[in-house]
KOLTISE-307982 format. One line per 2 residues: number of its first residue (from 1); their letters; for each residue x, y, z of C-alpha. Coordinates in Angstrom, 1 decimal, always signed. Layout:
KOLTISE-307982
NUM = A = X,Y,Z ~ ...
***
This chain:
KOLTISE-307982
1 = XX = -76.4,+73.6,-61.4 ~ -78.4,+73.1,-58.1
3 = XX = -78.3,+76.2,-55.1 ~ -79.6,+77.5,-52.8
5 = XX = -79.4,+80.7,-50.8 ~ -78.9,+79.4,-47.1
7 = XX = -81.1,+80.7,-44.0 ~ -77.6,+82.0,-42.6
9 = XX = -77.0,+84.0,-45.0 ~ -80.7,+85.8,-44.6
11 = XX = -79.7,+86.4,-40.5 ~ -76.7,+87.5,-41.8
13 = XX = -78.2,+90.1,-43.8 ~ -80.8,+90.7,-41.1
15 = XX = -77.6,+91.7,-38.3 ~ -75.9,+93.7,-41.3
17 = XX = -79.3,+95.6,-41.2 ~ -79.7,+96.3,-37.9
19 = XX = -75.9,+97.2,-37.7 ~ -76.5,+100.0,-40.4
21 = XX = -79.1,+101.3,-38.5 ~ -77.2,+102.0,-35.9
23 = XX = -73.9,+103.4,-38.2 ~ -73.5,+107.4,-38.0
25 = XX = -73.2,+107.0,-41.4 ~ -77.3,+106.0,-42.5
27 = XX = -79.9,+107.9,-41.7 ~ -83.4,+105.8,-41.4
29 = XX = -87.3,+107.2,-41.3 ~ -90.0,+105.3,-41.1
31 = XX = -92.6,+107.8,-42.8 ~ -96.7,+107.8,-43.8
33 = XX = -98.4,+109.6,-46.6 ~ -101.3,+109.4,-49.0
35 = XX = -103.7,+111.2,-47.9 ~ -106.0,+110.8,-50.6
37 = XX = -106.7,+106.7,-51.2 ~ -109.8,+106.4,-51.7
39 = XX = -109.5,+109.1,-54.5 ~ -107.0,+107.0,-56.1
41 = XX = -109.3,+103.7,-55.7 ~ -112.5,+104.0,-54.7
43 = XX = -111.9,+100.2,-53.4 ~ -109.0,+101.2,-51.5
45 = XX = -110.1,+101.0,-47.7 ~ -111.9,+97.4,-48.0
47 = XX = -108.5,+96.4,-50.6 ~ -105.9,+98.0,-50.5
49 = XX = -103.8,+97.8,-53.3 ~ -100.6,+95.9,-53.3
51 = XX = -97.5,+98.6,-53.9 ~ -95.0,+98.3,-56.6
53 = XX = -91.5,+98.3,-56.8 ~ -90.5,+100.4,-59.9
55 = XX = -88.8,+104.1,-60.2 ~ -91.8,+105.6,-61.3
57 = XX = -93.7,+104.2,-58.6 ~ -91.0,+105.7,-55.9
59 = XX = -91.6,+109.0,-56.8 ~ -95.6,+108.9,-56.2
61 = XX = -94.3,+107.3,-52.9 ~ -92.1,+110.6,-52.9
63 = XX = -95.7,+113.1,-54.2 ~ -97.8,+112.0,-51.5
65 = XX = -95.6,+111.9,-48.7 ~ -96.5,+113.6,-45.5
67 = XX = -93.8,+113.0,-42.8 ~ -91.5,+111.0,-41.7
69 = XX = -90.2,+110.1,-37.8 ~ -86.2,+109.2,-37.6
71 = XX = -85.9,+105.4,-36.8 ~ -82.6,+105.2,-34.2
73 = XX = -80.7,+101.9,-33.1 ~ -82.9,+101.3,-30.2
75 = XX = -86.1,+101.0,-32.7 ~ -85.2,+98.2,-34.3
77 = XX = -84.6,+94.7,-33.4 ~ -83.9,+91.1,-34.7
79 = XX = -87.2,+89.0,-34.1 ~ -88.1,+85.4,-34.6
81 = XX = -92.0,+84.2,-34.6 ~ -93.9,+84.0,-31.5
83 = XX = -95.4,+80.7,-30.3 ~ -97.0,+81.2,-27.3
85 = XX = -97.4,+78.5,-24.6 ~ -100.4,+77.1,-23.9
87 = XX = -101.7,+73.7,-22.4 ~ -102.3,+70.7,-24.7
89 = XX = -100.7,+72.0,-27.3 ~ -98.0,+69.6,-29.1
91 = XX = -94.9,+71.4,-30.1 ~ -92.1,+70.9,-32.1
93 = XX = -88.5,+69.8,-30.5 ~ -85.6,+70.9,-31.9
95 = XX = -83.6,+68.7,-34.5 ~ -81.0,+69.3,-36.7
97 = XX = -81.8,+66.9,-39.4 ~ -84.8,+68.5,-40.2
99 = XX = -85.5,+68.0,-44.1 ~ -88.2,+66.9,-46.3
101 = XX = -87.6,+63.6,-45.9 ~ -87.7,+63.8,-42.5
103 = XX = -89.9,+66.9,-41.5 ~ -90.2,+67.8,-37.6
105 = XX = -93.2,+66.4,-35.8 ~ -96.1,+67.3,-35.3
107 = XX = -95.9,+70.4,-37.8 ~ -94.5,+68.5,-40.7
109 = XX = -92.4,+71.4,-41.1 ~ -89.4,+70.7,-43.8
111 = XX = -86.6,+73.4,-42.0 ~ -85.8,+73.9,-38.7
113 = XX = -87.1,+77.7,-38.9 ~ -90.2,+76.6,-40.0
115 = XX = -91.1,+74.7,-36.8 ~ -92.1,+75.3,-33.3
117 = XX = -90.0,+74.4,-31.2 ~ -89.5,+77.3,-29.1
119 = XX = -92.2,+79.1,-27.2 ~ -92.6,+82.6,-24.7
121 = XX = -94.5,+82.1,-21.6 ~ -97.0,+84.3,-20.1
123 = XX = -94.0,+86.1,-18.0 ~ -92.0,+86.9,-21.5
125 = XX = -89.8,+84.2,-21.0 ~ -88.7,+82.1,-23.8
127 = XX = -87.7,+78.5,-24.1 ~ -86.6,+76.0,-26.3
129 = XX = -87.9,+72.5,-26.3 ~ -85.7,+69.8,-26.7
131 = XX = -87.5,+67.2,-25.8 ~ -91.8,+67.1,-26.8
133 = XX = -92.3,+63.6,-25.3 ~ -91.2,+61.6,-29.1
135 = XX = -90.8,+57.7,-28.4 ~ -92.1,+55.0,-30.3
137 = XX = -95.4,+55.2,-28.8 ~ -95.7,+59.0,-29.8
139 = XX = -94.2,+59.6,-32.8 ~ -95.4,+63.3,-32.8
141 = XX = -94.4,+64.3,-29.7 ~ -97.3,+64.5,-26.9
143 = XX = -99.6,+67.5,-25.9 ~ -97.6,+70.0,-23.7
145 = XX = -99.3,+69.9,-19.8 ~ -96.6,+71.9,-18.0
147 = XX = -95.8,+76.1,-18.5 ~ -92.0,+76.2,-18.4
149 = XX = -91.2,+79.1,-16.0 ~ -87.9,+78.4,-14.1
151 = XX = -84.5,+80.2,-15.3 ~ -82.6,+77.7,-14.1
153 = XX = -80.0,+77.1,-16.7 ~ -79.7,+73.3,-17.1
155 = XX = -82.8,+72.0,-19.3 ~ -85.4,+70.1,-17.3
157 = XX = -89.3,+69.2,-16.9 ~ -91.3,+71.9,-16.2
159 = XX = -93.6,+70.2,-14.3 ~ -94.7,+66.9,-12.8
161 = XX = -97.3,+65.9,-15.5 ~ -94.9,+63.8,-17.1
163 = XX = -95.4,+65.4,-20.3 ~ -92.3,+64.2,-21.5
165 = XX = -91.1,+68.0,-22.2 ~ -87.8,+68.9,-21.4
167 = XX = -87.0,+72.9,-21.5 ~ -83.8,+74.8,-22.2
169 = XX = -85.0,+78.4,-20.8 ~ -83.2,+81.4,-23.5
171 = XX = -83.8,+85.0,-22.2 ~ -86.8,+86.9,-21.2
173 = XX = -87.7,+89.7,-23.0 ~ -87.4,+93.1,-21.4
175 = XX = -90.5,+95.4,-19.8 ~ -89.4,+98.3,-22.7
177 = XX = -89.3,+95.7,-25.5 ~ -92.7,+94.3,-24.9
179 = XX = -94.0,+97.5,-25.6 ~ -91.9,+98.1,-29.0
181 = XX = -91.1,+94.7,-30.5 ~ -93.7,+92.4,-29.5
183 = XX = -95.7,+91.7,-32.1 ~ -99.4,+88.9,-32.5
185 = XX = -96.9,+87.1,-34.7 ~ -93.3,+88.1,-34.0
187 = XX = -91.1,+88.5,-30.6 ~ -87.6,+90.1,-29.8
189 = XX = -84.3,+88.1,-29.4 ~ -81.6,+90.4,-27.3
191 = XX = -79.3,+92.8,-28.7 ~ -75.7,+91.6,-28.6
193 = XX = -76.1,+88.2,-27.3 ~ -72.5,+87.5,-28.0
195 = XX = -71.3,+90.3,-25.1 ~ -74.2,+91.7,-23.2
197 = XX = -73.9,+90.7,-19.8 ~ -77.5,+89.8,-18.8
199 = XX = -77.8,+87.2,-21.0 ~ -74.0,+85.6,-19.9
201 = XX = -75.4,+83.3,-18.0 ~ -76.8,+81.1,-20.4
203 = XX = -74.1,+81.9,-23.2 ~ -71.8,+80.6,-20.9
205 = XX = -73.4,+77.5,-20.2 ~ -73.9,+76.7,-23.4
207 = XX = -69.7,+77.3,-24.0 ~ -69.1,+73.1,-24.6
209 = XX = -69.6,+73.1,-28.3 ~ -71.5,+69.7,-29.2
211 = XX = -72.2,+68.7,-26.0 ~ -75.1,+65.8,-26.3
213 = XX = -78.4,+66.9,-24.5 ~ -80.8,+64.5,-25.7
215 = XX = -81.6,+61.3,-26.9 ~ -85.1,+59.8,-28.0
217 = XX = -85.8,+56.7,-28.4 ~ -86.6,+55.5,-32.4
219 = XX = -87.5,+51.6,-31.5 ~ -87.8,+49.9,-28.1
221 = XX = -85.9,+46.6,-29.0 ~ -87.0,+43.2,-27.6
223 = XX = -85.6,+40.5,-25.2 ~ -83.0,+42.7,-23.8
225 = XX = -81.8,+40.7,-21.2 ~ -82.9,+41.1,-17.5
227 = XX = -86.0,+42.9,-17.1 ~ -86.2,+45.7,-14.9
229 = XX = -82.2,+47.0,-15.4 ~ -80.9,+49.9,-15.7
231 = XX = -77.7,+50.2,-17.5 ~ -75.3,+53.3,-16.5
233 = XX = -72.3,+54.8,-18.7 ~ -73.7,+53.8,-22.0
235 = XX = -71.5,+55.2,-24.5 ~ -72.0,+57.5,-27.5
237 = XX = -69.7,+56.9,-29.9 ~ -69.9,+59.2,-32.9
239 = XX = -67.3,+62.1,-33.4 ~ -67.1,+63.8,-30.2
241 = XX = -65.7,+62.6,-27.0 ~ -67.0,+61.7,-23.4
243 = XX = -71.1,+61.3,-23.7 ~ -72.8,+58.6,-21.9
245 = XX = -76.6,+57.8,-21.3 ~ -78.7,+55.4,-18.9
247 = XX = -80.6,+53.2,-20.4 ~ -83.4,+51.6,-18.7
249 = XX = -85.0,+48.2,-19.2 ~ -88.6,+47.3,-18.5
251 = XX = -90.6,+44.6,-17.8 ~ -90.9,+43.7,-21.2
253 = XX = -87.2,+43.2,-21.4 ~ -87.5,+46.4,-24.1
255 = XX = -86.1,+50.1,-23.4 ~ -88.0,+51.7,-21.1
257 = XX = -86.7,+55.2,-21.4 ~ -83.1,+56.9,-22.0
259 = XX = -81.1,+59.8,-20.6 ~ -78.0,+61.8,-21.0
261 = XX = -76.2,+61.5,-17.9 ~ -73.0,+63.1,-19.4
263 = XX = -73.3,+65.3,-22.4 ~ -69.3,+65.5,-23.6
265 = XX = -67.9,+67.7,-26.3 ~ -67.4,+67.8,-29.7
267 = XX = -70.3,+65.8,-31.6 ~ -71.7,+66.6,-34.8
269 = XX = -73.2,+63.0,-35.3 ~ -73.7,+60.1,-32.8
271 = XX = -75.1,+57.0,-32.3 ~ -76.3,+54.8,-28.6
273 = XX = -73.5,+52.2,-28.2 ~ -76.0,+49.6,-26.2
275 = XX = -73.7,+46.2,-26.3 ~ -70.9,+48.5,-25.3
277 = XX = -72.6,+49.8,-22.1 ~ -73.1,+46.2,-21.5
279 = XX = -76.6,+45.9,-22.2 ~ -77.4,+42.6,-23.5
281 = XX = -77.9,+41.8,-27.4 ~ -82.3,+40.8,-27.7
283 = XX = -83.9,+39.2,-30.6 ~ -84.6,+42.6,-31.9
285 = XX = -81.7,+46.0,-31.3 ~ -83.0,+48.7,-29.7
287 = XX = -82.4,+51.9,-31.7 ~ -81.8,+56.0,-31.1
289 = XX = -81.8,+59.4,-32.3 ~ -78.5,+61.2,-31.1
291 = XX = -79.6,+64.9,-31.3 ~ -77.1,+67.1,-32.0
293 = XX = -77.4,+70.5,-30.6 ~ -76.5,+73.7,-32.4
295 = XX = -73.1,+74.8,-32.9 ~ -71.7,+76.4,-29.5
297 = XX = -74.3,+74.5,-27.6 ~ -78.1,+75.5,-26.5
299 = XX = -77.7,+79.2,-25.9 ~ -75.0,+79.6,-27.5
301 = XX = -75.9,+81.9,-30.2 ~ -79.7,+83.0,-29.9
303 = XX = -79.8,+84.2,-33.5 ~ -78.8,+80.9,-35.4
305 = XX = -81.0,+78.7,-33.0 ~ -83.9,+80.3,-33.2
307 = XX = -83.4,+81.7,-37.3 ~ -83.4,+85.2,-36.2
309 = XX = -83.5,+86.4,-40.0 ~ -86.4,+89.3,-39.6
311 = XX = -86.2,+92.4,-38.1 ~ -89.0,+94.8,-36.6
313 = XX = -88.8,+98.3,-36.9 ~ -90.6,+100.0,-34.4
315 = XX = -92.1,+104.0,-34.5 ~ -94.8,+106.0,-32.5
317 = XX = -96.4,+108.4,-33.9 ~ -97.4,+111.4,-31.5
319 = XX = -99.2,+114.8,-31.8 ~ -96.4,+117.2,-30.5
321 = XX = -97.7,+120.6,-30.2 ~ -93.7,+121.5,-30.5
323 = XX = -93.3,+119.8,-34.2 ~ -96.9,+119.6,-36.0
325 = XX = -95.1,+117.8,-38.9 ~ -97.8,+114.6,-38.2
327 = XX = -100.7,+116.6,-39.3 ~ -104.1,+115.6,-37.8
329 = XX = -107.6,+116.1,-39.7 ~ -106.8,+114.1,-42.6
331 = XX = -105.5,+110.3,-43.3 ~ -102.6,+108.7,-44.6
333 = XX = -103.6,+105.0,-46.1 ~ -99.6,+104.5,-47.0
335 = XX = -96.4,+103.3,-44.5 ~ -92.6,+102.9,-45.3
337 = XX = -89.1,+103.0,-44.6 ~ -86.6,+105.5,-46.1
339 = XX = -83.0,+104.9,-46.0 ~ -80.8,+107.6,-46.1
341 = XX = -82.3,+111.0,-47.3 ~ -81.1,+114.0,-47.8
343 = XX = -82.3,+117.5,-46.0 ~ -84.1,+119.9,-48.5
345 = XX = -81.7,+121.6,-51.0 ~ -78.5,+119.9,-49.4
347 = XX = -76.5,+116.6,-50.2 ~ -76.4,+115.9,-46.7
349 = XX = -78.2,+113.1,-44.8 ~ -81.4,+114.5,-43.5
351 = XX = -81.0,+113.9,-39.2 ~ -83.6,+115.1,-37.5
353 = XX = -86.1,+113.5,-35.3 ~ -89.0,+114.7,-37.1
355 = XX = -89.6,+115.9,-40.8 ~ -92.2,+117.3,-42.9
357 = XX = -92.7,+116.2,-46.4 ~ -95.1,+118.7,-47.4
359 = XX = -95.0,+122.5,-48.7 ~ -96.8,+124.8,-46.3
361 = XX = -97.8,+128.8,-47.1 ~ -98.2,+131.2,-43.9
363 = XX = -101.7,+133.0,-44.8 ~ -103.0,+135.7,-44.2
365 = XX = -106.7,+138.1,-44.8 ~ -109.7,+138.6,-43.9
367 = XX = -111.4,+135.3,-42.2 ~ -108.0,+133.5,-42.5
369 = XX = -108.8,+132.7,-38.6 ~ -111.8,+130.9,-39.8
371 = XX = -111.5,+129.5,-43.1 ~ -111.7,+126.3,-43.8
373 = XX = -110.0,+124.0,-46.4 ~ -111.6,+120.6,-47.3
375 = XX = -109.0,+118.0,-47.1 ~ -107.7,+116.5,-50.6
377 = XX = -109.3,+119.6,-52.5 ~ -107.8,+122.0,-54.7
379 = XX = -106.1,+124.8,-54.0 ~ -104.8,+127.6,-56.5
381 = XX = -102.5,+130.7,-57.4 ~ -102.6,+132.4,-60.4
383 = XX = -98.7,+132.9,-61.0 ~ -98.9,+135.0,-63.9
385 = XX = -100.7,+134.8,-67.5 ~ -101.5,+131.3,-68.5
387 = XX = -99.5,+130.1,-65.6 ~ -101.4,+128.3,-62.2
389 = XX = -100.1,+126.6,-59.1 ~ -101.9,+124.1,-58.1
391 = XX = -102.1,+121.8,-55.0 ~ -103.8,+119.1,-53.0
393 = XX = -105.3,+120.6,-49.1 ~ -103.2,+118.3,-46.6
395 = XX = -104.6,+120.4,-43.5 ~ -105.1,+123.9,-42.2
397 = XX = -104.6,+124.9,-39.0 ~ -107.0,+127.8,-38.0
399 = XX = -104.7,+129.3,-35.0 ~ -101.6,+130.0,-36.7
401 = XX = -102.9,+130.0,-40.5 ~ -100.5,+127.6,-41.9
403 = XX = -101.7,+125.6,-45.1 ~ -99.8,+122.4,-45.3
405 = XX = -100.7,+120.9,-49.5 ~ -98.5,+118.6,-51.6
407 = XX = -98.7,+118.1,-55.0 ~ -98.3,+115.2,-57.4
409 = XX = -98.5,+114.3,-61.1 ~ -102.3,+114.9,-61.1
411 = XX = -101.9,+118.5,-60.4 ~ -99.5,+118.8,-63.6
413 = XX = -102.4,+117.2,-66.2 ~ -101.6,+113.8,-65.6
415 = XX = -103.7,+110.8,-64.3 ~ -103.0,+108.9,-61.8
417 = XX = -101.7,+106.1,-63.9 ~ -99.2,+108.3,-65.6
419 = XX = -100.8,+109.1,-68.8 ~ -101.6,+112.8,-70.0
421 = XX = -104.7,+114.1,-69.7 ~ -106.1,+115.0,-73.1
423 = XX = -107.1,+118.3,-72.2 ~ -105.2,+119.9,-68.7
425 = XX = -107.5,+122.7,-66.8 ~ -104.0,+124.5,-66.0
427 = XX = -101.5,+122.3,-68.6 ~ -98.7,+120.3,-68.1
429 = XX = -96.5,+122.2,-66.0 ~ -96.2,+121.3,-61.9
431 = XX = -95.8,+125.2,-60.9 ~ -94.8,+125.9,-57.5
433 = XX = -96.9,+128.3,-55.3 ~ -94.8,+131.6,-54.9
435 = XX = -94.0,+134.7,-53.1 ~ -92.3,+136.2,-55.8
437 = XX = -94.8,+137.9,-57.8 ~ -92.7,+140.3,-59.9
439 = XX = -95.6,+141.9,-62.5 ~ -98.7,+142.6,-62.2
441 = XX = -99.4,+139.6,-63.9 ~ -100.0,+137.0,-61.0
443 = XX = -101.1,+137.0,-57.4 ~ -100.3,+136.5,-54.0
445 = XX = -104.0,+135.3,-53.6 ~ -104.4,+131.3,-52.9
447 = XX = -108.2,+130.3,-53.4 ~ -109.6,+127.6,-52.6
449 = XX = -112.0,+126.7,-49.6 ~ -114.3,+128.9,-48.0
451 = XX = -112.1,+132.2,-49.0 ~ -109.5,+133.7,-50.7
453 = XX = -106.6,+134.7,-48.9 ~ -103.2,+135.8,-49.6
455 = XX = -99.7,+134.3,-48.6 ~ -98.1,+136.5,-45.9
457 = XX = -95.0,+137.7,-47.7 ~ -94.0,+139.8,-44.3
459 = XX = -93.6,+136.5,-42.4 ~ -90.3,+134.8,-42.1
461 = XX = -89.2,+132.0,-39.2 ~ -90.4,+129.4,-37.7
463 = XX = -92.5,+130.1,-34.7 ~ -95.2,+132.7,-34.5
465 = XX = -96.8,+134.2,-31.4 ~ -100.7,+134.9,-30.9
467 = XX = -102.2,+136.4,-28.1 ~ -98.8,+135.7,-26.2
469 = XX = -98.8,+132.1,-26.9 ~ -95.9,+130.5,-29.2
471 = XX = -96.8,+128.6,-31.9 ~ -94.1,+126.4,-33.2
473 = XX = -94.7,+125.5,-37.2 ~ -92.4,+122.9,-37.6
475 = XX = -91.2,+124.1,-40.8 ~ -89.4,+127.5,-41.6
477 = XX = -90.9,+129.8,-43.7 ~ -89.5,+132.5,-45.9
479 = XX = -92.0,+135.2,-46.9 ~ -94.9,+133.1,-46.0
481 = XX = -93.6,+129.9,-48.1 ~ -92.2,+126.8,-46.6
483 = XX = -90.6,+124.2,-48.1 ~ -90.3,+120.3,-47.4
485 = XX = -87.8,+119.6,-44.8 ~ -86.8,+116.3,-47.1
487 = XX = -85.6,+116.3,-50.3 ~ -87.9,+115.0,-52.7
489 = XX = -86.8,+111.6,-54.2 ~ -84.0,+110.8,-52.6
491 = XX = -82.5,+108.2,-51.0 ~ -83.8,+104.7,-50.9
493 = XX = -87.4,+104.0,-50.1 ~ -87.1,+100.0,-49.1
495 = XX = -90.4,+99.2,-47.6 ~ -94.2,+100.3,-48.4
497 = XX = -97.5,+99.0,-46.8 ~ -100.4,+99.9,-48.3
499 = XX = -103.1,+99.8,-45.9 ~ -107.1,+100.8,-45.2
501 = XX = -106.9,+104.8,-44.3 ~ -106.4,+105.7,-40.9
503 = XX = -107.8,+109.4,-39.5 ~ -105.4,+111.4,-37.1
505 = XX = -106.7,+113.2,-34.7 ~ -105.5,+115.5,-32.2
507 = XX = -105.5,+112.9,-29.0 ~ -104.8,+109.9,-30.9
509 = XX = -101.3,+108.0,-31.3 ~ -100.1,+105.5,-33.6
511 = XX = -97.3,+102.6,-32.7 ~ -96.1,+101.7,-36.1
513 = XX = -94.0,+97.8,-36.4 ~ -92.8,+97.3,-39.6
515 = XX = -91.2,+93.5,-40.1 ~ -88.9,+92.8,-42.5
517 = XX = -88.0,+89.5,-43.7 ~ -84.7,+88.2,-45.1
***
């Protein structure tokens, strides 16, 4: 049997999305990690790998995680691609028959979605074209001359080029969403375009469902009566009720040019009517495209018209001196989206703004204000006889002497393809660094670096104070140990970029935009 998955269903899916972000009941973090890629593959920063979608691949996505940032219901939108005006360009016009028998012109584009028949102008305002200047002469449409900038809400010419455009103005796009959810290839449609009342205006006048718009003329005819006659209250029968066009006859005696003078209500397919808005029969019958505009009308429901079935998820990342979770220092080389987990050592969903993925050890000696730990080394504790802790240096912060490492499969004798190595420096085992030396057998001491220190088993909280300055850690230590703030491997990871490493330093930013498509 023949099917197909419709593009309704993948906007469908796109609102349900952006609904769930917004639900009390999911929690959502867009979070970076990997640290170490070009260990991985020393090819990674000119080609990055392409991830994988598999279990065991999650919970490497889970090992070298660093943080994540909370995504709320304002940081993520429905989007559509951006097509942005510009002179002599020929765009697409919307149709409703678009197919691959009959693809839109000029793109050759086979579904609606995939052609360009809307565009944003240089003041963020967004427009669809129903009309691109398509008669018999120009089968493709002709080159746009005229930026559509009025709001009026009536479609019209832009200009007085005589382009042949005719513009349906949509929305513009708000000063704060510019700066989230426009994208080089992507731009924002409004939230709740059925209610919000900025955008009412245009939803409302677009309240006559199948009200006729345009009409384009497929073949001019010949000897059509009187030349030079214009011929008013054409019907078009089809049906819907109450449309009429003008039809104008040139010099040739052959149509000159066509327009909806009343658009009715109702039609979902329509034809011209010439003999019965009197124009004479010629030796050749004109003929018409009736174009049938969406359900609703144009403006009637922004997502469906313009195939609003991706979403953008947007996140900045900033150094905060109050939450260090976003270490700088070192890189991350990996992006993605979490749904829905769960705060360390609960079964709750994890909530707050910021969260760090990472263990952490409070240290403490002699040149601990000094040391220094190279990033992606090893670290070590001798936990007792045959027994050795083992992590990866994510940073080191020399003020407060915090040591943020994370530890994967490689730090337990395996490679980084999953196999066992055939002969372990410290076995099999991923030991846990620890403040609970109980014999004489093990050691407070962590070596790696430039010294050996020890974990500062005195220190418990979450804030420490030097020189009378208060250092908050952004993770809460017990006896000198900190755990993640997330629980490891759960929840659902549902997107991951792998992507050249970037290096965070302490006055940079990052403004993350993560698109998904449905």
């Amino acid at each position: 049997m023949a099917a197909i998955i419709t593009d309704q269903l993948r906007i469908l899916n796109t609102k349900d999305f952006v609904a769930s972000v917004a639900s009390t009941t999911n929690s959502y973090y867009t979070w970076i990690g990997l640290p170490n890629a070009t260990q991985v593959d020393s090819n990674w920063n000119s080609t990055p790998p392409n991830p994988r979608d598999s279990f065991n691949e999650e919970n490497k996505y889970w090992d070298s995680m660093i943080a994540l940032k909370k995504v709320t219901s304002s940081d993520v939108k429905q989007v559509v691609p951006k097509h942005t005006w510009a002179s002599g360009i020929t765009y697409d016009m919307y149709r409703n028959d678009i197919r691959a028998e009959n693809p839109s012109k000029p793109s050759n584009a086979i579904s609606l979605y995939d052609a360009k028949y809307f565009v944003i102008n240089s003041d963020f305002r967004v427009y669809i074209c129903l009309q691109n200047g398509t008669d018999p002469d120009n089968t493709e449409g002709k080159a746009s001359l005229d930026e559509p900038t009025f709001t009026d809400l009536e479609p019209r010419a832009a200009g007085t080029s005589g382009d042949g455009y005719i513009w349906k103005y949509l929305y513009t796009i708000k000063p704060g969403d510019i700066t989230k959810f426009d994208s080089t290839n992507f731009m924002p449609v409004p939230t709740d375009w059925e209610t919000n009342s900025v955008d009412a205006p245009v939803r409302q006048n677009a309240s006559t469902s199948g009200q006729i718009k345009i009409v384009t003329i497929t073949n001019r005819g010949a000897g059509l009566g009187t030349a030079n006659q214009s011929y008013t209250r054409v019907p078009i029968k089809g049906d819907g009720t109450g449309a009429e066009a003008t039809v104008v006859i040139n010099s040739a005696s052959k149509v000159e040019s066509v327009t909806v003078s009343k658009g009715g209500a109702g039609y979902s397919f329509g034809t011209l009517d010439v003999e019965a808005g009197g124009v004479p029969a010629g030796s050749i019958s004109p003929t018409f495209d009736v174009i049938i505009p969406p359900e609703g009308g144009f403006g009637a429901d922004i997502y469906r018209e313009l195939g609003a079935k991706n979403s953008l998820i947007y996140c900045r990342i900033e150094n905060d001196t109050g939450n260090p979770d976003f270490i700088t220092g070192n890189e991350f080389a990996r992006v993605g989206i979490v749904q829905n987990p769960k705060s360390y050592g609960t079964s709750s969903n994890l909530e707050i703004d910021k969260a760090s993925a990472v263990y952490a050890l409070k240290l403490t000696g002699v040149g601990a204000s000094n040391a220094t730990f190279t990033a992606d080394d090893f670290v070590t504790q001798t936990i007792g006889i045959g027994s050795t802790a083992v992590g990866r240096v994510i940073s080191y912060d020399q003020n407060t002497q915090v040591l943020k490492y994370w530890q994967d499969r490689t730090t337990a004798g395996f490679n980084t393809n999953g196999t066992a190595n055939t002969s372990p420096e410290y076995g099999f085992k991923l030991n846990r660094f620890t403040n609970n030396i109980t014999t004489n057998q093990g050691s407070l001491n962590i070596t790696g670096g430039s010294v050996t220190l020890g974990i500062h088993s005195s220190f418990t909280g979450i804030s420490t104070v030097i020189n009378s300055k208060t250092y908050y850690l952004g993770q809460s230590f017990t006896k000198g140990v900190a755990n993640p703030e997330v629980r490891k491997y759960s929840g659902n990871i549902i997107y991951v970029d792998n992507r050249p490493s970037i290096t965070r330093s302490t006055n940079q930013k990052e403004d993350i935009k993560v698109i998904l498509q449905f």
